[in-house]
ZAGUTOR-115361 format. One line per 8 residues: number of its first residue (from 1); their letters; for each residue x, y, z of C-alpha. Coordinates in nm, 2 decimals, decimal comma, padded with zeros to 4 digits. Layout:
<kolros>
NUM	A	X:Y:Z | ...
</kolros>
This chain:
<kolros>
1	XXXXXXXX	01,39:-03,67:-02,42 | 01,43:-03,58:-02,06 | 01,19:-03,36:-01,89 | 01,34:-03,00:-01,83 | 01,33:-02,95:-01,44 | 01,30:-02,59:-01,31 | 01,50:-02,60:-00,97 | 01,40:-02,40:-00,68
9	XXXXXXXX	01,56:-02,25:-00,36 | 01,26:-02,18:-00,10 | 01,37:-01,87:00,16 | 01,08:-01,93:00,46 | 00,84:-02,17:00,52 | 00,60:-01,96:00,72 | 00,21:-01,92:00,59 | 00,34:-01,76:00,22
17	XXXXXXXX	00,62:-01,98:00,17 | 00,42:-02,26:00,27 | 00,18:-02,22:-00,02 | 00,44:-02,22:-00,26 | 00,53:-02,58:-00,13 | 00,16:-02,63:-00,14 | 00,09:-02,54:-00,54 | 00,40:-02,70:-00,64
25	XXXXXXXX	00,40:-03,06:-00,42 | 00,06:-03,06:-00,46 | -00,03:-03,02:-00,80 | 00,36:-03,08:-00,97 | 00,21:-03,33:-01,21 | -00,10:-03,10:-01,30 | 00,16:-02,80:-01,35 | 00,42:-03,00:-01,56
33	XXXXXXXX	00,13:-03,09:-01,80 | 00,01:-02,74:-01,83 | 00,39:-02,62:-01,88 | 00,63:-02,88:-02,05 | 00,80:-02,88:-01,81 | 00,86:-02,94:-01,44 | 00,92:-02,71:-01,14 | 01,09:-02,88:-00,82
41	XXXXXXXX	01,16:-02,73:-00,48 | 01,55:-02,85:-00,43 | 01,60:-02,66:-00,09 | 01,40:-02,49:00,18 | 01,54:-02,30:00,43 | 01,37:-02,22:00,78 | 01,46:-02,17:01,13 | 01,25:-02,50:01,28
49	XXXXXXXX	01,26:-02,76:01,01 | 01,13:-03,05:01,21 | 00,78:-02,82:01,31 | 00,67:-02,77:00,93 | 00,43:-02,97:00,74 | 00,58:-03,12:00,47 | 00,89:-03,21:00,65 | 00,76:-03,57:00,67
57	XXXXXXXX	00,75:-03,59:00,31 | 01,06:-03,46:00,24 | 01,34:-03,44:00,50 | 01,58:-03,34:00,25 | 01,47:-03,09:00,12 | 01,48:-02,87:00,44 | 01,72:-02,69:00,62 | 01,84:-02,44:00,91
65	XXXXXXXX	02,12:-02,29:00,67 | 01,98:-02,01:00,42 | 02,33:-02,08:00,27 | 02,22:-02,42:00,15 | 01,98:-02,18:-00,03 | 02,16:-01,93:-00,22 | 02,48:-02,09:-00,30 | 02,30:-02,44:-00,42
73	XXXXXXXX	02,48:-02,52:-00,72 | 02,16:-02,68:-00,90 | 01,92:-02,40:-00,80 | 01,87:-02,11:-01,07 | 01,59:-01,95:-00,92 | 01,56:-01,87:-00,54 | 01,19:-01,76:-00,42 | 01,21:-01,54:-00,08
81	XXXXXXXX	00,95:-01,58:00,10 | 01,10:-01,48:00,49 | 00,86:-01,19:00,64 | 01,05:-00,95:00,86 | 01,01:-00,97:01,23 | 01,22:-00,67:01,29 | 01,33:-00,32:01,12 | 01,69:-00,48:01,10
89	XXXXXXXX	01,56:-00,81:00,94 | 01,52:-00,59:00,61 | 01,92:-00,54:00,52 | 01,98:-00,94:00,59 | 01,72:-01,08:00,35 | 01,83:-00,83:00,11 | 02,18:-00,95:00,18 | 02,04:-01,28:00,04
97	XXXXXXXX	01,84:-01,15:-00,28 | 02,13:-00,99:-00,36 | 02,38:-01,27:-00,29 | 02,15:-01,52:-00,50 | 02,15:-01,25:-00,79 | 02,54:-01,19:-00,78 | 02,54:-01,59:-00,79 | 02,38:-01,66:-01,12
105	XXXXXXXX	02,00:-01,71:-01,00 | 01,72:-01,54:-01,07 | 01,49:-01,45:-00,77 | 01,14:-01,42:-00,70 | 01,03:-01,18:-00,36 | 00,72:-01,09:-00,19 | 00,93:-00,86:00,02 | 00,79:-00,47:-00,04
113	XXXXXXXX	01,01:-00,34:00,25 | 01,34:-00,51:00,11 | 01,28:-00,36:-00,24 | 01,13:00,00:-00,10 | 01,47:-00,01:00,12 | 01,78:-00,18:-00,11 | 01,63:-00,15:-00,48 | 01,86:00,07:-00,64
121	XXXXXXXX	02,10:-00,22:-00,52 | 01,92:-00,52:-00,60 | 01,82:-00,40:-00,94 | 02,13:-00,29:-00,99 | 02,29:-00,66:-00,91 | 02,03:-00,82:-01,12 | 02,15:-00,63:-01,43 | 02,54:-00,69:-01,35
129	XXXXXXXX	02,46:-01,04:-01,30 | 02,24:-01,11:-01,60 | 02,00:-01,25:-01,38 | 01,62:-01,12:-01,30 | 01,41:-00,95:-01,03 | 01,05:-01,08:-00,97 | 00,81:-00,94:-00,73 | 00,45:-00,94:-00,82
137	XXXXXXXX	00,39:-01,07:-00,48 | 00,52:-00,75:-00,27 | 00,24:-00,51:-00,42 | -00,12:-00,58:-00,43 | -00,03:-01,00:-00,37 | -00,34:-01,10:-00,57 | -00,34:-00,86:-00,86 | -00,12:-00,90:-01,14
145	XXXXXXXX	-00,05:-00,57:-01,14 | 00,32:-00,62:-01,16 | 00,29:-00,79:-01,48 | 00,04:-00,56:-01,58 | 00,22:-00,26:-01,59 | 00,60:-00,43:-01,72 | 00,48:-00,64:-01,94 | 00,10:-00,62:-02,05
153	XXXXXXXX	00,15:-00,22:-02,11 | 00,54:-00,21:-02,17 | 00,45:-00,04:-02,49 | 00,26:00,26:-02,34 | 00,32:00,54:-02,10 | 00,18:00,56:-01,75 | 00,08:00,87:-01,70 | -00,12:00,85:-01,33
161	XXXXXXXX	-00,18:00,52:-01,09 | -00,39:00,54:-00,76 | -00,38:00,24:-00,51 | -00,59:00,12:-00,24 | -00,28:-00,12:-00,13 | -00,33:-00,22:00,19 | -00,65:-00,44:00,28 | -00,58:-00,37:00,67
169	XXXXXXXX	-00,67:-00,03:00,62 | -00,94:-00,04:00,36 | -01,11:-00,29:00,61 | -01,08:-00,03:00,86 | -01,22:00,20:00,67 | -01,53:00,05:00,51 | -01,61:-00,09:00,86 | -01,64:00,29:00,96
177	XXXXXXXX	-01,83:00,38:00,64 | -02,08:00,11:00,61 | -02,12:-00,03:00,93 | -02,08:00,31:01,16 | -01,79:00,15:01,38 | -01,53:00,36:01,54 | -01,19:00,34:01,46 | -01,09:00,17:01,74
185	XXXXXXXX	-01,36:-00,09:01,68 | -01,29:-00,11:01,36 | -00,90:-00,20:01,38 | -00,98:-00,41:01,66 | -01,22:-00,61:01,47 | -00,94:-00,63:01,20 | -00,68:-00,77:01,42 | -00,94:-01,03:01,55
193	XXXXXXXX	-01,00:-01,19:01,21 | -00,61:-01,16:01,10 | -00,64:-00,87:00,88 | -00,43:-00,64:01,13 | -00,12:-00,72:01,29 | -00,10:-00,67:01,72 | 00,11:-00,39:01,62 | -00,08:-00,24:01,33
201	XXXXXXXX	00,13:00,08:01,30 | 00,30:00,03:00,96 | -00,08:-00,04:00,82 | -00,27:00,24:00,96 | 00,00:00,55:00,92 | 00,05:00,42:00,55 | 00,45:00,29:00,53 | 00,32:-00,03:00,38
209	XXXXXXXX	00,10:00,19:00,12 | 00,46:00,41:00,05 | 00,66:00,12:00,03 | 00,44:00,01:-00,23 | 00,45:00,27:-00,41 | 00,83:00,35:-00,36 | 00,83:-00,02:-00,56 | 00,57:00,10:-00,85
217	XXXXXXXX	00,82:00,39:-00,88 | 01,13:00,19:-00,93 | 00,88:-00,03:-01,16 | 00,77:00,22:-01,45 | 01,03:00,50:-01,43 | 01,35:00,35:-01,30 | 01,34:00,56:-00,99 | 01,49:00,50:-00,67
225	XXXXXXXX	01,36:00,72:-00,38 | 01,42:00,71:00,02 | 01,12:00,66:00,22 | 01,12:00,97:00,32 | 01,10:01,14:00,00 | 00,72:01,04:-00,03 | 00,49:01,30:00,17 | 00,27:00,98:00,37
233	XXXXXXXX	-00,04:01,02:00,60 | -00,23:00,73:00,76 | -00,55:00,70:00,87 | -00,50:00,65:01,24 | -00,70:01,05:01,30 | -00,99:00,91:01,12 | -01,28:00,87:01,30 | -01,70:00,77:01,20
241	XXXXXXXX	-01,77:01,17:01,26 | -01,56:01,22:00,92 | -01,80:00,96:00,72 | -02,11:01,10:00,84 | -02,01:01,44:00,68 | -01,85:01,26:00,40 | -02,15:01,06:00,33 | -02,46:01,27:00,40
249	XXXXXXXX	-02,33:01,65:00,34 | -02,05:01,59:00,09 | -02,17:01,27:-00,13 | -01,79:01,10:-00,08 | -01,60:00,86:00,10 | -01,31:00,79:00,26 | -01,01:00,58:00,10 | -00,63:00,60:00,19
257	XXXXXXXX	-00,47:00,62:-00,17 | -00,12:00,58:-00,30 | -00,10:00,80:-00,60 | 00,17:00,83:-00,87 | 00,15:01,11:-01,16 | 00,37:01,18:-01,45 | 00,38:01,57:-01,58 | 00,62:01,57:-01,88
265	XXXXXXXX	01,00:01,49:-01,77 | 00,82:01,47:-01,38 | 00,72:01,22:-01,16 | 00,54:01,29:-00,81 | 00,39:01,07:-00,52 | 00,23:01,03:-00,17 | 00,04:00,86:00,02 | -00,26:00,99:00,22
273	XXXXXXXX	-00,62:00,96:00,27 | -00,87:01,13:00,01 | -01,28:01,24:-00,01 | -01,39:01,08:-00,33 | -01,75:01,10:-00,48 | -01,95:00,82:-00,41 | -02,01:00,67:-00,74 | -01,64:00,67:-00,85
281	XXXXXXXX	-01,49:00,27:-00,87 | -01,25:00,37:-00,61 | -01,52:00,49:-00,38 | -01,68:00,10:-00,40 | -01,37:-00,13:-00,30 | -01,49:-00,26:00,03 | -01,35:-00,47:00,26 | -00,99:-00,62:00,24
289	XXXXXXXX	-00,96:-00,56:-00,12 | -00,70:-00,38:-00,31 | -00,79:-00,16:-00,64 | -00,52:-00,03:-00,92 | -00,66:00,23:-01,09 | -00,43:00,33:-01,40 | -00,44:00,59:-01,65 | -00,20:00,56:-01,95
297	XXXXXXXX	-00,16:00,73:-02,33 | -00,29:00,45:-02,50 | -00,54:00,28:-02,29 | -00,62:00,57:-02,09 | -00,83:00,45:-01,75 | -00,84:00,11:-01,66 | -00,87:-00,06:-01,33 | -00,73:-00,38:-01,17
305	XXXXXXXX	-00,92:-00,54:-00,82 | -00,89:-00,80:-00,63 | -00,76:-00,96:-00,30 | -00,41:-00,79:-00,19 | -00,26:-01,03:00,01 | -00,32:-01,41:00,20 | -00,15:-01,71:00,18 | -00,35:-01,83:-00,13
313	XXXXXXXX	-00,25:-01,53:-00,37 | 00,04:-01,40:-00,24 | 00,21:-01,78:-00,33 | 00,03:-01,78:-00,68 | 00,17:-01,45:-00,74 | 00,53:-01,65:-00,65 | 00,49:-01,91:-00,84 | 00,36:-01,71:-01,15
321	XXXXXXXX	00,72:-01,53:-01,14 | 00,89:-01,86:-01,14 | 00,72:-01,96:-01,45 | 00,74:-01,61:-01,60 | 01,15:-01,67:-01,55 | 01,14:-02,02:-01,66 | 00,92:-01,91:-01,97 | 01,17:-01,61:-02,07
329	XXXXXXXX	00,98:-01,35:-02,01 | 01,16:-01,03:-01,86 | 00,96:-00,70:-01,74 | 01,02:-00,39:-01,90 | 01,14:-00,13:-01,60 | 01,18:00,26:-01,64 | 01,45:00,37:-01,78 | 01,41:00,77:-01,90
337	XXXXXXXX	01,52:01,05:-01,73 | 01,27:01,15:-01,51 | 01,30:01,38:-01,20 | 01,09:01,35:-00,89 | 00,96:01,67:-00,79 | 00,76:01,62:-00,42 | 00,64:01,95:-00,55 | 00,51:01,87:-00,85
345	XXXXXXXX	00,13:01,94:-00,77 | 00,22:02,25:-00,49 | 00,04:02,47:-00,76 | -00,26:02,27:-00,77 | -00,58:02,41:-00,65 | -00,84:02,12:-00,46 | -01,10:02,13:-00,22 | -01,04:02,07:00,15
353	XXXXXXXX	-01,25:01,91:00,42 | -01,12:02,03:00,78 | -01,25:01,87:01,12 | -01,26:02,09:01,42 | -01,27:01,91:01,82 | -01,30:02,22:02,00 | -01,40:02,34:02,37 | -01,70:02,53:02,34
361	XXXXXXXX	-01,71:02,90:02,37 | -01,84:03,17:02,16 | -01,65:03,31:01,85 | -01,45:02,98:01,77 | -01,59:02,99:01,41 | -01,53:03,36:01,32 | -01,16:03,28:01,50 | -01,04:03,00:01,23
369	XXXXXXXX	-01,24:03,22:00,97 | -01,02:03,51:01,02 | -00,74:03,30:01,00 | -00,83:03,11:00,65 | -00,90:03,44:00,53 | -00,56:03,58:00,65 | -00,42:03,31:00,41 | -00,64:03,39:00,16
377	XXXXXXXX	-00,84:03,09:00,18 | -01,17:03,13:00,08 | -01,46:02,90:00,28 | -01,75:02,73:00,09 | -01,95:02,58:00,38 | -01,96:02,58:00,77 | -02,10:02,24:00,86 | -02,26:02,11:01,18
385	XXXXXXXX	-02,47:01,77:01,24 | -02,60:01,69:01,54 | -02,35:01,52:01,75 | -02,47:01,27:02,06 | -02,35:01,30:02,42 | -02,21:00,90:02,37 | -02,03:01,04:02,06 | -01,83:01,29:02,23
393	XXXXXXXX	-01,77:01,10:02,53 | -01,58:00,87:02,27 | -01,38:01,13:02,21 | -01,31:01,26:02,55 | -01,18:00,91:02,63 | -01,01:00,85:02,32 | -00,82:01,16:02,36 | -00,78:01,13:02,73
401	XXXXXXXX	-00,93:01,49:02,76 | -01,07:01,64:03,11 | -01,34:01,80:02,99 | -01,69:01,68:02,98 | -01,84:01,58:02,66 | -02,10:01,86:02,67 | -01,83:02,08:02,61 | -01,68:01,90:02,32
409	XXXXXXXX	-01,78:02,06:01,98 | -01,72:01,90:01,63 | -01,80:02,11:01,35 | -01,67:02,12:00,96 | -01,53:02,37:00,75 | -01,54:02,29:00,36 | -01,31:02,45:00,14 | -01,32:02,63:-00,19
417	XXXXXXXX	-01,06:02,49:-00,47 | -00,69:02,64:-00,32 | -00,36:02,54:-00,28 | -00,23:02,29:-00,03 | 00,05:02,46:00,14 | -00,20:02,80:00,24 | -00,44:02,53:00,40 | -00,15:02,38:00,63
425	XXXXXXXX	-00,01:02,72:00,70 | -00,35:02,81:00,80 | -00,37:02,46:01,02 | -00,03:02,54:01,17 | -00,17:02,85:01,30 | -00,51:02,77:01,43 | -00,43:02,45:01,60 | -00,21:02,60:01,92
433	XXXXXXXX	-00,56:02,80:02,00 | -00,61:02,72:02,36 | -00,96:02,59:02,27 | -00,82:02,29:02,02 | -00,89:01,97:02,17 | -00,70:01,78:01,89 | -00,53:01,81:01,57 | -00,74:01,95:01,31
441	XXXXXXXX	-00,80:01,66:01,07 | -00,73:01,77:00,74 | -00,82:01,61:00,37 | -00,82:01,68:-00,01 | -01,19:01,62:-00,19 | -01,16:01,51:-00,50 | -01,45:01,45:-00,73 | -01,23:01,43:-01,07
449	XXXXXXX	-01,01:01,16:-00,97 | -01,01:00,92:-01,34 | -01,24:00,67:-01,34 | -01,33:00,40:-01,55 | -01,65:00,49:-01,58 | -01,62:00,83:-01,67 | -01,87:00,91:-01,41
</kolros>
């Protein structure tokens, strides 16, 4: 009996697509045993054919046409791996998932943006065609998290998921925390060994970590949400002065979190950096790693880590869909009627860290107290640690002020539980005081995020 033969179109042959050529030239015959059958790259579409490595090998099988791609006659499963150099690079590769889809092929996509931006469409396609939409790759590349929640828990209920999904700024972040780097150290170490881009905007102001979760939306409840609809705050304000207090007055630390949660027919999401306790899993995911933490009504808290992007997982996490096609298997998506509500938590009372860079004169405090108090806001603790002339200098240059730095006074104001909205009407007010050097930094402490542990 003939060997069944899985045939593949490749879209890009950069660093991710060039791993999937990698796992399947390489080790073909090792996979074929392990599977019954055998998966072959047909076509591979890139811009310079001649420049990439396994060219040599296989002339053929390359080419400057994406068309020779998606309209291949023997291809049934098309695996985009392209990147986007530009915003307008996002409606032309989903031109192609969706022409591949509306062809008879399946497709496989690493592509977060194209799915955050043109889901409702490609999903959409896929079911009208008959044909499936893979993407472990585009969250969390190295975690099977995809699979995890559409397949491995398709017969439970998600009821709460919080993300650290995006290694650029996680390294940023537990560069400040551990190793007492400034933020501007920090990222620039990050961009030295490849973890940051030149232009590391969509990292540190979190619209990679939204368009993640705009994805993990469309993934468990079937909804379809315009970037903007998700409230999303980066870390880019940040700053080592924030982890000291975290650290040594508050017993937390810093992580940027995507975070889902269900409330009956309700769904609600946003992206934005949190004070978690210490001991909490969340709080111990250093480096470039990404963390899932998931709470559900039958397996209530569990937690999935490991490395959330790289050439190496990202084109396992490809290939793993091609099988998963090739095998039958088909995720389970949301389909209920649930509503977003960006207000579902309004009425939620947490704690609040706020960090003040004032010029020095006397009655600052009691000013910004009168104010909280105004709003109703009550104040558990006025904080001060001692603050060094090469600190402040930092940030008179950082913030290009004219001052000198023995003028420049950082001080913290905790927070008893209250709502959100009173503390950000309060910040609107306070920070047009003539004596506000910057923004007020502002974030939620959290000690009873779900944890595995139950710690």
């Amino acid at each position: 009996m003939a060997e069944r033969v899985i045939k593949i179109g490749l879209l890009g042959s950069g660093t991710v697509g060039e791993g999937v050529q990698d796992i399947i030239f390489d080790d073909g015959d090792g996979l074929a045993n392990k599977l019954g059958y055998r998966l072959d790259i047909e076509k591979i579409y890139t811009r310079s054919p001649k420049k990439k490595r396994w060219h040599a090998k296989f002339p053929g099988k390359f080419t400057s046409d994406p068309e020779d791609v998606i309209s291949h006659p023997d291809v049934s499963i098309v695996v985009e791996a392209l990147g986007l150099e530009r915003p307008e690079d996002t409606e032309v590769v989903a031109s192609y998932v969706i022409k591949a889809l509306e062809g008879g092929m399946s497709v496989v996509t690493a592509n977060k943006a194209v799915l955050a931006g043109f889901g409702r469409e490609i999903h959409a396609a896929a079911q009208r065609n008959n044909t499936l939409i893979r993407f472990e790759a585009s969250v969390a590349g190295g975690i099977p998290i995809i699979r995890s929640l559409g397949e491995g828990l398709a017969s439970d209920s998600i009821t709460g998921l919080y993300g650290i999904l995006n290694g650029t700024c996680n390294y940023i972040l537990s560069g400040i925390s551990n190793d007492g780097k400034t933020f501007n150290d920090a990222l620039r170490q990050a961009q030295e060994l490849g973890y940051a881009e030149t232009d590391p905007e969509a990292d540190i102001k979190g619209f990679d970590t939204r368009d993640k979760v705009i994805v993990l939306l469309q993934l468990l409840y079937g909804i379809f949400l315009k970037k903007e609809d998700v409230e999303t705050e980066g870390i880019e304000r940040l700053e080592k002065i924030d982890f000291d207090y975290a650290r040594k007055k508050l017993g937390t630390n810093i992580k940027l979190l995507g975070s889902i949660r269900r409330s009956g027919d309700k769904v609600t999401a946003s992206v934005t950096p949190i004070m978690i306790k210490n001991s909490h899993v969340l709080s111990r995911v250093d480096g470039a790693l990404n963390a899932v933490l998931v709470e559900s009504r039958y397996c209530e808290t569990m937690c999935f880590m490991g490395k959330g992007a790289g050439a190496g997982p990202t084109a396992n996490s490809l290939t793993s869909d091609v099988i998963s096609i090739a095998d039958g298997a088909r995720l389970t998506t949301g389909s209920e009627s649930l509503q977003f509500d960006r207000d579902l938590d309004a009425d939620t009372e947490y704690r609040h860290y706020l960090r003040f860079l004032v010029r020095d004169r006397a009655g600052i405090v009691s000013d910004i107290l009168g104010h909280l108090k105004k709003n109703q806001v009550n104040v558990d603790e006025v904080l001060q640690l001692r603050h060094s002339t090469e600190e402040k200098a930092y940030f008179k240059k950082k913030l290009g002020l004219e001052c000198s730095p023995d003028e420049i006074l950082p001080f913290i104001i905790t927070l008893e539980p209250c709502k959100a909205a009173a503390v950000k009407l309060t910040m609107e007010q306070i920070k047009g005081q003539d004596c506000m050097l910057a923004e007020p930094v502002l974030l939620k402490i959290i000690p009873g995020l779900p944890d595995v542990s139950g710690g």
